[in-house]
Backbone as CSV, one residue per row, in Angstrom:
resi,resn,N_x,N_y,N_z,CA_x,CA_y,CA_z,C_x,C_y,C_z
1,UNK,0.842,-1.185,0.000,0.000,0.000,0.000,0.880,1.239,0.000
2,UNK,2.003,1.546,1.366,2.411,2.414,1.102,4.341,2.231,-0.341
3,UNK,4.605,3.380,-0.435,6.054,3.300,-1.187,7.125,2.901,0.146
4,UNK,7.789,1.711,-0.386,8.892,1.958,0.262,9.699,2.774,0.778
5,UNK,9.954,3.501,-0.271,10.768,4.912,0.111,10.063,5.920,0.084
6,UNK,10.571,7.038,0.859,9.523,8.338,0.809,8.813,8.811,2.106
7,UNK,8.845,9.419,2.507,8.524,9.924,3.726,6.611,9.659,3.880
8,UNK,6.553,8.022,3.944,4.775,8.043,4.319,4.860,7.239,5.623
9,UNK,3.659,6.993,6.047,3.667,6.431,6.895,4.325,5.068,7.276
10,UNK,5.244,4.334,8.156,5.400,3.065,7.617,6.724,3.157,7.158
11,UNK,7.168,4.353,6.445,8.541,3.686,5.359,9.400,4.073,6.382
12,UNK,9.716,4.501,7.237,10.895,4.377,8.119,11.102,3.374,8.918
13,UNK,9.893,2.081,9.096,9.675,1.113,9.769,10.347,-0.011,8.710
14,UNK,9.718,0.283,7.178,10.100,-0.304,5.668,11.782,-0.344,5.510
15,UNK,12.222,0.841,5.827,13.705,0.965,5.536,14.129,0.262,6.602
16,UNK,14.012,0.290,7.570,14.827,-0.016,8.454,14.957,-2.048,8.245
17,UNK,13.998,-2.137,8.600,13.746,-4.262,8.107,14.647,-3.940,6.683
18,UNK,14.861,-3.016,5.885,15.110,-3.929,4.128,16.902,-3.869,4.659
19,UNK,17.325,-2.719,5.956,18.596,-2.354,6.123,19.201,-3.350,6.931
20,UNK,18.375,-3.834,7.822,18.533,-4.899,8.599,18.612,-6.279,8.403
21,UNK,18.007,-6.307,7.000,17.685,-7.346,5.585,19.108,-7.382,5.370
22,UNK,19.738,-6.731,4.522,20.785,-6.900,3.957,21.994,-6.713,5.124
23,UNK,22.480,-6.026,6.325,23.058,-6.578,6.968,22.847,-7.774,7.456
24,UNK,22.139,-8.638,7.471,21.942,-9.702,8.363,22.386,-11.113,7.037
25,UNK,22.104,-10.543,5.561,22.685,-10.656,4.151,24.528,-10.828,4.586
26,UNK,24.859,-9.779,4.420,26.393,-9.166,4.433,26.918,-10.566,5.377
27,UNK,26.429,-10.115,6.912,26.567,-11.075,7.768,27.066,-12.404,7.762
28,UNK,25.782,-12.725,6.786,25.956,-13.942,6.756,27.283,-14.506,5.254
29,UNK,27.534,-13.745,4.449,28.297,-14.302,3.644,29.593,-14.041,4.031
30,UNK,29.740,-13.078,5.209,31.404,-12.984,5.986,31.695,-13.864,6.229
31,UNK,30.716,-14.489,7.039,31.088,-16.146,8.054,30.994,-17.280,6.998
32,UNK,30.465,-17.138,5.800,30.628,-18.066,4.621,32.187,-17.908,4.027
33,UNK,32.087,-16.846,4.177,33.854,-16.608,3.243,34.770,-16.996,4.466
34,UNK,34.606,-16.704,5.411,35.573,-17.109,6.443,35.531,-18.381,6.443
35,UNK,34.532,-19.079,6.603,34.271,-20.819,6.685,35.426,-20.998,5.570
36,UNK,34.482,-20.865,4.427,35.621,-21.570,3.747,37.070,-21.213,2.984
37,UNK,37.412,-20.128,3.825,39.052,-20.100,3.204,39.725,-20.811,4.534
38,UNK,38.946,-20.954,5.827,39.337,-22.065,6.599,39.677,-23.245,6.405
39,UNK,38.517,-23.135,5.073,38.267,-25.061,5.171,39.202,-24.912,4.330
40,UNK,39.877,-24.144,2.839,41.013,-24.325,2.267,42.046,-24.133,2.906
41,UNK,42.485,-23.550,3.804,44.128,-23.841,4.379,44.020,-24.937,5.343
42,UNK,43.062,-25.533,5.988,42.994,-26.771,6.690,43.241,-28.072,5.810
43,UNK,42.514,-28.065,4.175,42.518,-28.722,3.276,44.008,-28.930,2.641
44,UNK,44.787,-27.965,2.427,45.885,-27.728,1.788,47.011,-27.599,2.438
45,UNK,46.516,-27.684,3.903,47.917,-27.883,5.009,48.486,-29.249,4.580
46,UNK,49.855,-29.459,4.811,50.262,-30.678,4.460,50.329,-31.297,5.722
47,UNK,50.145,-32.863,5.400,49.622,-33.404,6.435,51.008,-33.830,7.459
């Protein structure tokens, strides 16, 4: 009903979840990239 963006009722409630959306996004692909360049130097350590 209302615009996402734009000063109506609601969209500062709208922005905030889509901002919280994509940090929680970001978040999660840090600890993905971290996982696995872990899992490659654990993999590629010589034994």
């Amino acid at each position: 009903m209302y615009p996402t963006k734009g000063p109506a009722i609601g969209g500062g409630l709208a922005t905030t979840g889509v901002a919280i959306q994509s940090w929680l996004l970001v978040g999660i692909g840090l600890v993905l990239l971290g996982a696995a360049l872990w899992l490659a130097t654990f993999v590629s350590r010589p034994r």
